[in-house]
MITOR-601964 format. One record per residue (C-alpha): residue number from 0; residue in three letters; x, y negated, z negated. Coordinates in steps of 0.2 Angstrom, whole numbers, padded with zeros to 4 digits. Example, Ala and Ser with C-alpha at 12.3 -4.5 7.8 and 13.67 -1.06 7.14 Angstrom:
2
 num residuo     X     Y     Z
   0     ALA  0062  0022 -0039
   1     SER  0068  0005 -0036
***
This chain:
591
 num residuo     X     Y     Z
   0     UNK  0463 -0341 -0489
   1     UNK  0448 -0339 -0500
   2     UNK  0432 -0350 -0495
   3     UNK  0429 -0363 -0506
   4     UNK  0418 -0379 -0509
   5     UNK  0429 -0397 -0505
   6     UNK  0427 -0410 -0516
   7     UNK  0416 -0427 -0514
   8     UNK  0431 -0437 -0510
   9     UNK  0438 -0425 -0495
  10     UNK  0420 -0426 -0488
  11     UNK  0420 -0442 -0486
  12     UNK  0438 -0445 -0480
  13     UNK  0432 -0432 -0464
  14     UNK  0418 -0443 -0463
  15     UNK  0428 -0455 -0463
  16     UNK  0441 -0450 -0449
  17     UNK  0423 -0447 -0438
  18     UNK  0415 -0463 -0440
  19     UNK  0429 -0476 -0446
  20     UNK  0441 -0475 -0432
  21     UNK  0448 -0494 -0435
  22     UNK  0445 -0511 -0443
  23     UNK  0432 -0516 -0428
  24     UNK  0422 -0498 -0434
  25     UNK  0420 -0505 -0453
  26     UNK  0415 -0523 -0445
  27     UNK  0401 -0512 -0434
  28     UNK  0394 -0503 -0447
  29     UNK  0392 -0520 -0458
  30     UNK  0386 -0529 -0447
  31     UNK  0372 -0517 -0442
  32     UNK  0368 -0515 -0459
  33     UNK  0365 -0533 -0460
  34     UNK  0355 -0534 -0446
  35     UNK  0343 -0520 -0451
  36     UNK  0344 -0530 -0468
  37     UNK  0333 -0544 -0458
  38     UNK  0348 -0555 -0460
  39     UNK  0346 -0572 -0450
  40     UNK  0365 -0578 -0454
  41     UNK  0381 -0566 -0452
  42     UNK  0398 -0572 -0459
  43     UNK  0413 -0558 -0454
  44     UNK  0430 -0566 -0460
  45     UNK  0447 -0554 -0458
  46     UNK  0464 -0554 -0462
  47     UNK  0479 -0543 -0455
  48     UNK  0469 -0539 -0441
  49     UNK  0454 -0531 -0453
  50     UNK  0466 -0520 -0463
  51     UNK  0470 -0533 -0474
  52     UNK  0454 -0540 -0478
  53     UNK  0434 -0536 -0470
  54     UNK  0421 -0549 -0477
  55     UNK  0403 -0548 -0469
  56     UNK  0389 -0558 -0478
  57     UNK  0374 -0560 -0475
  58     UNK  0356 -0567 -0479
  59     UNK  0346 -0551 -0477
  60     UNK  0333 -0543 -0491
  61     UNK  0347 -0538 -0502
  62     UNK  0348 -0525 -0513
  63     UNK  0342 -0522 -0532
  64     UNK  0355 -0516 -0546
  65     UNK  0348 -0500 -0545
  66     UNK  0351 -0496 -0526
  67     UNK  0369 -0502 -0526
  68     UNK  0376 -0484 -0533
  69     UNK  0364 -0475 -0519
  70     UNK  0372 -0487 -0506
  71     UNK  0390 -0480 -0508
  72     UNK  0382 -0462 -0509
  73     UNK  0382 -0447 -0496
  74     UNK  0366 -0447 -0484
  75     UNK  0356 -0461 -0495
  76     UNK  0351 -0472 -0483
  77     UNK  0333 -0485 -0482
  78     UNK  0330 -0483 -0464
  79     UNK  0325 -0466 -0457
  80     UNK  0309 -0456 -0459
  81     UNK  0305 -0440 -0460
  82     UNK  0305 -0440 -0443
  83     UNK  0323 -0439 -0437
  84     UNK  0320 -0443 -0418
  85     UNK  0310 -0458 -0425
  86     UNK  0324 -0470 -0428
  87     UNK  0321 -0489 -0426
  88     UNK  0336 -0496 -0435
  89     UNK  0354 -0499 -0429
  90     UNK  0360 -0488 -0444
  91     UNK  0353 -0473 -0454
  92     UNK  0366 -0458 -0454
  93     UNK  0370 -0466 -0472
  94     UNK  0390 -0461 -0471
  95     UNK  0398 -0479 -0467
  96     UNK  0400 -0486 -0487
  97     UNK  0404 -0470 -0494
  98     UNK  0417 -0466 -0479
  99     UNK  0425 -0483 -0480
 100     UNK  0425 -0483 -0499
 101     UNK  0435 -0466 -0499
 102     UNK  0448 -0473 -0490
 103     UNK  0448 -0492 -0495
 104     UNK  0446 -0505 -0508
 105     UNK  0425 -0506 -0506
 106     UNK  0416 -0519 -0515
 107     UNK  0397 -0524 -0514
 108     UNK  0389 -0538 -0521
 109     UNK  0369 -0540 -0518
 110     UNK  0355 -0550 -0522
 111     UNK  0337 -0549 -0517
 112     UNK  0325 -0562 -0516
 113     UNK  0318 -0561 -0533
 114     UNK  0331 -0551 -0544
 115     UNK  0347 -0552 -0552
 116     UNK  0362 -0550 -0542
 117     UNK  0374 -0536 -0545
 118     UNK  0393 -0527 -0541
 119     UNK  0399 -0512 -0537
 120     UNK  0417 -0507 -0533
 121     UNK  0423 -0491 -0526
 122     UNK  0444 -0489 -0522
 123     UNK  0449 -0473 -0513
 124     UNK  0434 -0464 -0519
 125     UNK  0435 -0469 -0534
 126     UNK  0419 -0475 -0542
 127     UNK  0416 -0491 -0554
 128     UNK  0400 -0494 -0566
 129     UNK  0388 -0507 -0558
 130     UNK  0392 -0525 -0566
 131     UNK  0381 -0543 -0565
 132     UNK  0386 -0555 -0553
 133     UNK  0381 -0571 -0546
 134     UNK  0374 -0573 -0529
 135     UNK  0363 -0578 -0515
 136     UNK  0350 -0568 -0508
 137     UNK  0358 -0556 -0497
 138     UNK  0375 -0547 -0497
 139     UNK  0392 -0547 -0495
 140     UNK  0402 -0534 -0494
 141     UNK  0422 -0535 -0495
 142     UNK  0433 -0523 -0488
 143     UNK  0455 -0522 -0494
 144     UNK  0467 -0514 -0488
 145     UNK  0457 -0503 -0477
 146     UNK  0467 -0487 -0474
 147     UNK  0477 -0488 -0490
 148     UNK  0471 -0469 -0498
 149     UNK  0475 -0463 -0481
 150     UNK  0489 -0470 -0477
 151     UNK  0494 -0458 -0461
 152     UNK  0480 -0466 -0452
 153     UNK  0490 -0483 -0452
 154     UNK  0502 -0476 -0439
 155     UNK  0491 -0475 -0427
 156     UNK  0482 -0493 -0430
 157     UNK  0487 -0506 -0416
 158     UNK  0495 -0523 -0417
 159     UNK  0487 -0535 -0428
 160     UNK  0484 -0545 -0412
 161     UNK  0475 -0530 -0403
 162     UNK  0465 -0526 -0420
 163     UNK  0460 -0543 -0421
 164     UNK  0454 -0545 -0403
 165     UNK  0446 -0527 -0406
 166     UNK  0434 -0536 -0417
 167     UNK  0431 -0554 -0409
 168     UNK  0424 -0541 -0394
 169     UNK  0412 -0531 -0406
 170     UNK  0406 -0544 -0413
 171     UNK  0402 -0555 -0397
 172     UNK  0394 -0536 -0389
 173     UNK  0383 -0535 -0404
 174     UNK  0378 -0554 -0404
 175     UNK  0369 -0552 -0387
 176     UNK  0356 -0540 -0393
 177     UNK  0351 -0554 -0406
 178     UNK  0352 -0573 -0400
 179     UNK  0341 -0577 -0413
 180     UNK  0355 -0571 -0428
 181     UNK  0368 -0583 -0429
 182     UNK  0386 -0577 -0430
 183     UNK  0401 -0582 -0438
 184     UNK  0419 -0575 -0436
 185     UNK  0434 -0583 -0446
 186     UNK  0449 -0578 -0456
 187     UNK  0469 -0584 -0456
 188     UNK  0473 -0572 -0441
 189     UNK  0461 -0580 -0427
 190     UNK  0451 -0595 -0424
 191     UNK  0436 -0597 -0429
 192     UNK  0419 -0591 -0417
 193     UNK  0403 -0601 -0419
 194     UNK  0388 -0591 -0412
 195     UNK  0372 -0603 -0415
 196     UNK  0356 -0594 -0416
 197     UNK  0345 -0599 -0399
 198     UNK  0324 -0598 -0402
 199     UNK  0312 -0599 -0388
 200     UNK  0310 -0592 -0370
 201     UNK  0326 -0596 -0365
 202     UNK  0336 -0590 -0381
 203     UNK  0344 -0572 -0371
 204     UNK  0354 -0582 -0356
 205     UNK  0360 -0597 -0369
 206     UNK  0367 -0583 -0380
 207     UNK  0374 -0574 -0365
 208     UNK  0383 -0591 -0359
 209     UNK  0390 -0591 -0375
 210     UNK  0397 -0576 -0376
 211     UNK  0399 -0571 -0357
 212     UNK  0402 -0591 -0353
 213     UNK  0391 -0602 -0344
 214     UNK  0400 -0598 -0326
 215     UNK  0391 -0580 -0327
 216     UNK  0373 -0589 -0332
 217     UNK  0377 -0600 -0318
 218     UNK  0379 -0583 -0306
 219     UNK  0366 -0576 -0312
 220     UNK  0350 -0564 -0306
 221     UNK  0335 -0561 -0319
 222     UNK  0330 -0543 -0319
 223     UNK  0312 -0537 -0328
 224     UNK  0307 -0519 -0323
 225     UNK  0295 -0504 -0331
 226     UNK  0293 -0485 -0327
 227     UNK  0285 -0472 -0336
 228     UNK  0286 -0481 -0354
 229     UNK  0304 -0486 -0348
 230     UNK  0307 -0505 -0349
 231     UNK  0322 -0515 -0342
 232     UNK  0326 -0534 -0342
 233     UNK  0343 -0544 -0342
 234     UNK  0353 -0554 -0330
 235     UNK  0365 -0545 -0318
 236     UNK  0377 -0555 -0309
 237     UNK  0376 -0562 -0289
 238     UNK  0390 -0550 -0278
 239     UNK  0402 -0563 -0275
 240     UNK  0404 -0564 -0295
 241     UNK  0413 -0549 -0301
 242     UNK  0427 -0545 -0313
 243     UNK  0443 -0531 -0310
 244     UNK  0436 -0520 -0326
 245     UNK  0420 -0515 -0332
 246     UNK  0422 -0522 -0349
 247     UNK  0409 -0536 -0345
 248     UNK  0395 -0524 -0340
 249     UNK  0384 -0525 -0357
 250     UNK  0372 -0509 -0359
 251     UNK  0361 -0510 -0375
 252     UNK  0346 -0499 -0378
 253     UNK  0333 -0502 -0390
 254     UNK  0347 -0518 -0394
 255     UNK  0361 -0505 -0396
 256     UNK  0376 -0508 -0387
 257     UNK  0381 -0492 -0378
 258     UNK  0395 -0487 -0368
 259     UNK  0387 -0472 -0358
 260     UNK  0394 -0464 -0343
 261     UNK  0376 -0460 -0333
 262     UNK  0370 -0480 -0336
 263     UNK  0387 -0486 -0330
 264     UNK  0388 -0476 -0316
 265     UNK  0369 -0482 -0312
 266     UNK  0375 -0498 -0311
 267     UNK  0388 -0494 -0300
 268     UNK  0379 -0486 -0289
 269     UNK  0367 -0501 -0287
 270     UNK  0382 -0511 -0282
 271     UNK  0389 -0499 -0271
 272     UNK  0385 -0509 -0255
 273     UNK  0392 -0526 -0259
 274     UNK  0406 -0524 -0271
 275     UNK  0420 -0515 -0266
 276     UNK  0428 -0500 -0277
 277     UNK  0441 -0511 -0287
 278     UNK  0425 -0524 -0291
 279     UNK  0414 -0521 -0305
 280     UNK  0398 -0532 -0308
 281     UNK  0396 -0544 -0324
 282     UNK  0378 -0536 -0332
 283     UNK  0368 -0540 -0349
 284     UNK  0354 -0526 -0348
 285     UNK  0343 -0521 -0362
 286     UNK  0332 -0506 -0361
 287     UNK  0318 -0501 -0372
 288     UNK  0309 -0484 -0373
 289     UNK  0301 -0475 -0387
 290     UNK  0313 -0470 -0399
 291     UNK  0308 -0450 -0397
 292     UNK  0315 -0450 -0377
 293     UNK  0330 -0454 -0383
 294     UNK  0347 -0447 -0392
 295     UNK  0355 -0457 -0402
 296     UNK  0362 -0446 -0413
 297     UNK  0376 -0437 -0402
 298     UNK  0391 -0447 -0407
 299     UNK  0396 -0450 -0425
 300     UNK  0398 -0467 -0420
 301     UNK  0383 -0470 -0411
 302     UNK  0392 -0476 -0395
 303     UNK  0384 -0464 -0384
 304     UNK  0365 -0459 -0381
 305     UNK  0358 -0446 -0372
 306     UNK  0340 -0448 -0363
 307     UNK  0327 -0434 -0362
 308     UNK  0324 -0440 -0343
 309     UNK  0339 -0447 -0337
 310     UNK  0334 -0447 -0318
 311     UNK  0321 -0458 -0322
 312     UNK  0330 -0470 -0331
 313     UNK  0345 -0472 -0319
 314     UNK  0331 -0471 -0304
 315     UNK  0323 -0487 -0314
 316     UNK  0340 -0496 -0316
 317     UNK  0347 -0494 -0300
 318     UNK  0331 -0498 -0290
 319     UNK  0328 -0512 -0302
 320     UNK  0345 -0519 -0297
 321     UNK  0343 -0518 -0281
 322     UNK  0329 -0525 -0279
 323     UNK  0334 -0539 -0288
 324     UNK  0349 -0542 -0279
 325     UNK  0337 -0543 -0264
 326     UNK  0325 -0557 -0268
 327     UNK  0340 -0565 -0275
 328     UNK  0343 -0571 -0259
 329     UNK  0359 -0579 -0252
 330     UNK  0369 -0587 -0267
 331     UNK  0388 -0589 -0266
 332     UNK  0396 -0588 -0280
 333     UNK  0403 -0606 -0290
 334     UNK  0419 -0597 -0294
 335     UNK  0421 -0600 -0273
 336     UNK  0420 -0619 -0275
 337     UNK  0430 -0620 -0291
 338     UNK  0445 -0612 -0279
 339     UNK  0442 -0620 -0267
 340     UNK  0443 -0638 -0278
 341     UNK  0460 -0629 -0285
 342     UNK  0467 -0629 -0267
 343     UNK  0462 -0644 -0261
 344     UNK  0471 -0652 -0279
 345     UNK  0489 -0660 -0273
 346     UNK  0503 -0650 -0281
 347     UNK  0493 -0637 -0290
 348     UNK  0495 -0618 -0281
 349     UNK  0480 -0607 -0275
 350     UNK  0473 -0597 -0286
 351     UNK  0476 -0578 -0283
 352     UNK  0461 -0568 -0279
 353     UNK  0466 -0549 -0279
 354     UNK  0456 -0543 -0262
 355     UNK  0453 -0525 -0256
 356     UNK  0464 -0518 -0246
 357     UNK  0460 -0519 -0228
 358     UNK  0456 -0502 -0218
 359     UNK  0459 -0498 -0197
 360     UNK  0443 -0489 -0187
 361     UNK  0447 -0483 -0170
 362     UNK  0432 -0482 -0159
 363     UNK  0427 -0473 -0147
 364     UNK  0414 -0478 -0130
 365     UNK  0397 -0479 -0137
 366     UNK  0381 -0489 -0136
 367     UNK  0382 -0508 -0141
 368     UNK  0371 -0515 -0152
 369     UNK  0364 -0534 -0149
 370     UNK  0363 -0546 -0162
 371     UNK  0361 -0558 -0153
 372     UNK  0381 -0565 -0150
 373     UNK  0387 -0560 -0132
 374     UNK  0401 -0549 -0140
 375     UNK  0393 -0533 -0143
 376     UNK  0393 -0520 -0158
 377     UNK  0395 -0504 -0156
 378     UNK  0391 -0486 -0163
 379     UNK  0388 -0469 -0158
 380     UNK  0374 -0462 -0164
 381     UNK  0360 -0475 -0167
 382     UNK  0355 -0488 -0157
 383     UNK  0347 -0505 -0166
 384     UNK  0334 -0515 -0161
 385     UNK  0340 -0532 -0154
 386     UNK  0337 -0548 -0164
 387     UNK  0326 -0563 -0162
 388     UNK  0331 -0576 -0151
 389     UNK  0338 -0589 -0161
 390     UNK  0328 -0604 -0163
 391     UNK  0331 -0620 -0155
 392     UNK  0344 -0631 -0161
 393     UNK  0331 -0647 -0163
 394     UNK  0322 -0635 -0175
 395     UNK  0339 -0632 -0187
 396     UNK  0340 -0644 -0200
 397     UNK  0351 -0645 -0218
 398     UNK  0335 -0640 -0229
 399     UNK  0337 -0623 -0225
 400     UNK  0349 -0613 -0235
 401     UNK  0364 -0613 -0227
 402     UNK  0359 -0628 -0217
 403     UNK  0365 -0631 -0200
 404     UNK  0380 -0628 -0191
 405     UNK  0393 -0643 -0188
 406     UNK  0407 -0636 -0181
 407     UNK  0420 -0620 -0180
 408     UNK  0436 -0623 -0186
 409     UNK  0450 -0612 -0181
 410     UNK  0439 -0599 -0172
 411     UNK  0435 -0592 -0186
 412     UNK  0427 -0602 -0201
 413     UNK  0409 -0609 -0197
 414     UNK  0406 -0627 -0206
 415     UNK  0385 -0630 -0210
 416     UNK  0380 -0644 -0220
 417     UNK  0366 -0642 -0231
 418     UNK  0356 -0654 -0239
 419     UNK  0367 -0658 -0253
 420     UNK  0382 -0647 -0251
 421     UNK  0395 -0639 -0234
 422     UNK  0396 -0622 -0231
 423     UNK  0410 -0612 -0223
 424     UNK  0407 -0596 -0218
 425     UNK  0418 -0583 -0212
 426     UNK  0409 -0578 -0198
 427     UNK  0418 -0560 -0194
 428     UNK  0415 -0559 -0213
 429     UNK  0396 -0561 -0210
 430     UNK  0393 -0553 -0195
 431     UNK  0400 -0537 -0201
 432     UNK  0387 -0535 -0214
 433     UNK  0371 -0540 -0204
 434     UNK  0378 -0527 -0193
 435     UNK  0380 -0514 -0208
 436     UNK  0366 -0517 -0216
 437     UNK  0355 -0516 -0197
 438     UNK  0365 -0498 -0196
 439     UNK  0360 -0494 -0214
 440     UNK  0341 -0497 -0209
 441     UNK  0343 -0486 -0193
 442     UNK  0351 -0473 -0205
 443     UNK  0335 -0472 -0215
 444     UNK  0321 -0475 -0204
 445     UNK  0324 -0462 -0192
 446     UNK  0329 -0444 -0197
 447     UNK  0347 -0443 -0194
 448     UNK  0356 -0435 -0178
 449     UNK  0364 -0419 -0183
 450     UNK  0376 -0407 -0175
 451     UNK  0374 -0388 -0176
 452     UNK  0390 -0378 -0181
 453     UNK  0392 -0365 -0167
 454     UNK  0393 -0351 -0183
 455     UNK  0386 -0357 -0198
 456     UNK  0402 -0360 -0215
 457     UNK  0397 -0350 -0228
 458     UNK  0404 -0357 -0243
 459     UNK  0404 -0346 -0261
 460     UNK  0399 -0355 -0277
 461     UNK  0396 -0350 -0294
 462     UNK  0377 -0346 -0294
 463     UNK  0372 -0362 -0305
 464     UNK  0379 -0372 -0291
 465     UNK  0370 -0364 -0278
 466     UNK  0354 -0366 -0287
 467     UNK  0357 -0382 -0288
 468     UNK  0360 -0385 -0271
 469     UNK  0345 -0377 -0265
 470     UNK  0333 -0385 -0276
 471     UNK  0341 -0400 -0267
 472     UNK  0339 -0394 -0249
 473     UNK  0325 -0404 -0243
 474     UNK  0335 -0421 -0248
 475     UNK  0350 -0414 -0240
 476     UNK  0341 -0411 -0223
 477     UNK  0334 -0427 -0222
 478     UNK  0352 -0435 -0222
 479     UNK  0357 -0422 -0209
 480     UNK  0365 -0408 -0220
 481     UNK  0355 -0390 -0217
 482     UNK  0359 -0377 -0228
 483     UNK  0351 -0362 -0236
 484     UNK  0355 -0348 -0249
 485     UNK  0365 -0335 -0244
 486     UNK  0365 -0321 -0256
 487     UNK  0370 -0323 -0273
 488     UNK  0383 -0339 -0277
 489     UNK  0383 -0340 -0257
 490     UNK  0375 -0357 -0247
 491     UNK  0376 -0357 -0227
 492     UNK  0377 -0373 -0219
 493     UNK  0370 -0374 -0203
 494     UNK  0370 -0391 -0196
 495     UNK  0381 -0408 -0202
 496     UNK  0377 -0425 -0199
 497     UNK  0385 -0430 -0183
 498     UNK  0390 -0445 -0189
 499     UNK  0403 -0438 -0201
 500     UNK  0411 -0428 -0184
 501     UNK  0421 -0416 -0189
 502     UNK  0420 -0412 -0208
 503     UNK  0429 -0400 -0222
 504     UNK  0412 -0392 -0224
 505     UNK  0418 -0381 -0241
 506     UNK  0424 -0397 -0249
 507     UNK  0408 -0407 -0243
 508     UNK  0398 -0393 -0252
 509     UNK  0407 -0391 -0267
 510     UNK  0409 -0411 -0269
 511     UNK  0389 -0412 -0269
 512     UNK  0389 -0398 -0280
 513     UNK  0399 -0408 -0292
 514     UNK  0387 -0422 -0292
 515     UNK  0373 -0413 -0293
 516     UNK  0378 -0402 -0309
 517     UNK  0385 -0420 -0316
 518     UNK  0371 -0432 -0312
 519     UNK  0357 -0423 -0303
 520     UNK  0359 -0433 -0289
 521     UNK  0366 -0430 -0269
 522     UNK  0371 -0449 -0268
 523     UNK  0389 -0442 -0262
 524     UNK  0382 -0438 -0246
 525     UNK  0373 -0455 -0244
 526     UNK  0389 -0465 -0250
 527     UNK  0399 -0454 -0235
 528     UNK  0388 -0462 -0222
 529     UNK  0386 -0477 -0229
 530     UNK  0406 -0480 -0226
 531     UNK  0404 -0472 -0207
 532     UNK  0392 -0487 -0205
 533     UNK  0403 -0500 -0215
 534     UNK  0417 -0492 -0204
 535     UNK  0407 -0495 -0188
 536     UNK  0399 -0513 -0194
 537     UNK  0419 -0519 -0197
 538     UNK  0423 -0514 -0177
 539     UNK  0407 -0520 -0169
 540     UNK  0406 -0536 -0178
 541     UNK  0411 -0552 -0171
 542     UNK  0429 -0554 -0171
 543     UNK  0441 -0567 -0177
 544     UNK  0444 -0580 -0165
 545     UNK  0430 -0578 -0155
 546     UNK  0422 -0598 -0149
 547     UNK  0403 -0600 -0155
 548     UNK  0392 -0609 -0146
 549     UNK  0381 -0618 -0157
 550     UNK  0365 -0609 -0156
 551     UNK  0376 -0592 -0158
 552     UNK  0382 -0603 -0176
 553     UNK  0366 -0606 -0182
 554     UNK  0357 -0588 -0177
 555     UNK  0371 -0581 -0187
 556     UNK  0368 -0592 -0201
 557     UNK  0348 -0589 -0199
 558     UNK  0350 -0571 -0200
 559     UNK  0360 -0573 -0216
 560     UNK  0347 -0578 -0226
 561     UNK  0336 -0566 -0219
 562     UNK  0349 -0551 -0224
 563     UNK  0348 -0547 -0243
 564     UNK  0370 -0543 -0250
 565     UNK  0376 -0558 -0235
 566     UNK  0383 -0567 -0247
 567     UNK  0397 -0554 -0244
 568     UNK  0403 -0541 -0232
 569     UNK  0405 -0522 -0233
 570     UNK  0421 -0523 -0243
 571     UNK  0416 -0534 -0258
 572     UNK  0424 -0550 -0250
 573     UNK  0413 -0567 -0250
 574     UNK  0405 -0571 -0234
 575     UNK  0405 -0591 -0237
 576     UNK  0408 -0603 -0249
 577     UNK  0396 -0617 -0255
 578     UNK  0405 -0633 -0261
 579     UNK  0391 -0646 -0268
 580     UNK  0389 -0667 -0262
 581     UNK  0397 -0669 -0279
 582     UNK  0410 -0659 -0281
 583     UNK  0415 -0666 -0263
 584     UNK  0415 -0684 -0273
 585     UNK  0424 -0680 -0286
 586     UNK  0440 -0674 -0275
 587     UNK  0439 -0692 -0269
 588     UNK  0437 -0700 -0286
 589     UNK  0418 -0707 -0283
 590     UNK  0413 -0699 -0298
***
């Protein structure tokens, strides 16, 4: 088949299949427009789920009679320099009008502030002369029957329902980045979404309580964090708030929401101590860099980025989590105490919480560790220093953070009173994660016990993988794993961490391997001893059933608020729950 030039309107309709993938695309690329227009106001209205009708208006700058035919053309676009790593707009690729005219009723109608506003129509790539109009400043552009010129992509749309919901989801993610923009979703097939615009210091969290509710503002850590030019700030939410999926954890760089493998497994990684694997964290964070560090230009749609120095941004986001997490505190989640008023409700069920599922450990003899509590810990390879004596009970009072202890109920659940709220404690719950988190301190602040293989495992790799390894080998030591080049595509391990015991060395290797290539990181390793000690913490802890004394109670409870994650053990459960004076009231109908 000879080569031959493809007309304007084919161009656009593969532009189109790249950058319009549904009804919630047009609505992204619209919207964006309209915030890089300076708009204050955003109106969205749909019908059919967007396939029917796609009205965004907007208050922006507007656009003069004589812009309106470049809109709608190929690569015209108000936004990008001649600098293309320079971009400081949501939009510039300048496809989005002509691809969504080519394969849909298009119709723009603009005003700026001092001129005349005008129309112009495109249907299926079909273009119509510029007419007068009447208008406001701004613009509103009006999408029908999106799809209609190619009417094969239909089949593969969703329910009108799904579509719908599609677009509620874009619009509320985008909304985030600009509290001080308000937003307006209506149209016969939803209900109508009010988003007020918020000024002043405070206008971030009220827009996130609108959009995420105000139970996550009400479980929420600030975060603020720099590196390098890098800078980070948002909310992230306590442990014991969590959500099954990670649709709720918000990434946006230079206020661009993104959905990026690297940041997500950043975050995850943050949270991998206190939220167990089925758990994901509930985050709005917003980084800024210089536009020139990074990509945003790999994905037609502009979903995904791609940093010049990735290890420093995820070093910056995880350690800024974490830390965060840590002066956070001891903070139970409100969730807890909005169950616990459910159960205590005559005739109403329990809510069900879907908890991880539980593990066995068989120990073997070993060294105990002393926390303080008669019963002993336990673990094999490191030995932690015992704690403080606990103080005397004349000196616990309910102005401390989980107050003081009143009573054990069922040999199991400690009750503290605080000075306006009672606490319950799972005491196994919470001894198992001082414990873990005593072991993970002992992990690294001593370099680890190792055991040397009688023969040293020589494992083949593809070269890359090798180099990889090796230029990781000094980290890998430190964490008890010895290795070194042997020969081309060759690594020969020498010693393991003897906590691991015994250990498939060949998949250990090519698992790290994996990582490495993928993230540039050895965290597999880490997180492997990390659930030795987690393992370890859940035997040695104090057991369910056991009796307290009193000053056992309130030693346990002291050294929770001393231990950063306590507010919930090793496998992402809650260690306590916090129900306030009024809350307690209100069951008994005194408020």
């Amino acid at each position: 088949m000879p080569i031959r030039q493809l007309s304007d309107s084919v161009i656009n309709q593969i532009a189109a299949g790249e950058v319009i993938e549904r009804p919630a695309s047009v609505v992204k690329e619209l919207v964006e427009n309209a915030l890089d227009a300076g708009a204050s106001r955003i109106e969205i209205a749909t019908a059919g789920g967007g396939l029917t009708l796609l009205r965004v208006s907007d208050d922006g700058c507007g656009m003069g009679p004589d812009e309106l035919p470049l809109a709608i053309g190929r690569h015209c676009t108000s936004k990008l320099s001649d600098d293309i790593f320079d971009i400081r707009s949501l939009g510039f690729r300048g496809e989005a009008l002509p691809s969504i005219g080519s394969v849909s009723r298009l119709s723009i109608r603009s005003r700026t502030r001092d001129g005349e506003a005008a129309e112009i129509r495109i249907e299926g790539g079909t273009l119509h002369p510029v007419r007068p109009a009447a208008g406001n400043q701004g613009t509103v552009v009006e999408v029908r029957d999106l799809f209609y010129a190619t009417p094969a992509r239909l089949k593969f749309m969703k329910s009108e329902r799904a579509e719908t919901a599609a677009i509620t989801d874009l619009v509320k993610r985008i909304s985030i980045a600009f509290p001080h923009v308000r937003f307006t979703l209506s149209g016969s097939d939803r209900s109508t979404l009010d988003l007020p615009a918020h000024t002043g210091p405070n206008a971030r969290i009220a827009r996130i309580a609108d959009v995420l509710g105000a139970e996550f503002a009400d479980n929420a850590l600030p975060l603020e964090a720099g590196r390098e030019g890098v800078q980070l700030a948002g909310y992230i939410s306590i442990p014991a708030f969590s959500r099954a999926n990670a649709l709720m954890a918000h990434v946006y760089v230079n206020g661009r929401p993104v959905r990026d493998k690297m940041l997500g497994g950043a975050i995850r990684g943050a949270y991998a101590d206190v939220l167990s694997r089925d758990r994901y964290p509930v985050t709005a964070l917003f980084l800024s860099l210089d536009p020139a560090q990074v990509d945003v230009n790999v994905h037609p749609a502009k979903a995904d980025v791609r940093f010049r120095d990735p290890g420093l941004v995820r070093g910056l986001l995880v350690g800024a989590i974490r830390q965060a997490l840590a002066l956070g505190g001891v903070r139970a989640a409100t969730s807890g105490a909005d169950a616990m008023l459910q159960a205590f409700r005559p005739g109403t069920p329990p809510p069900s919480t879907p908890q991880p599922a539980p593990f066995s450990y068989t120990a073997s003899p070993s060294r105990p560790l002393d926390f303080g509590f008669r019963e002993s810990a336990r673990s094999d390879y490191v030995a932690v220093e015992p704690a403080p004596a606990p103080e005397p009970p004349d000196f616990i009072t309910d102005q401390q953070t989980l107050g003081a202890a009143r009573a054990q109920v069922h040999e199991n659940y400690i009750v503290a009173q605080t000075a306006d709220s009672l606490i319950i404690v799972d005491q196994h719950a919470a001894h198992e994660r001082l414990v873990y988190e005593a072991l993970k301190t002992a992990l690294h602040d001593r370099p680890l016990p190792t055991q040397m293989l009688l023969l040293p495992e020589i494992v083949d790799l593809p070269e890359d993988d090798a180099s990889r390894l090796e230029t990781h080998a000094d980290t890998l030591a430190r964490l008890g794993l010895v290795l070194e080049r042997f020969g081309p595509g060759a690594m020969a391990v020498r010693e393991t961490p003897a906590m691991l015991g015994e250990v498939d060395v060949p998949a250990l290797i090519r698992d790290l391997a994996d990582e490495i290539a993928d993230s540039d990181t050895t965290d597999a390793l880490t997180r492997r001893l990390h659930a030795i000690a987690s393992r370890m913490a859940c035997h040695g802890s104090v057991r369910s059933g056991r009796r307290l004394r009193a000053e056992e109670m309130n030693a346990l409870l002291r050294q929770m608020e001393a231990t950063p994650g306590s507010g919930t053990c090793n496998h992402g459960r809650p260690t306590y729950i916090e129900l306030k004076l009024h809350d307690i009231e209100r069951l008994f109908g005194r408020r």
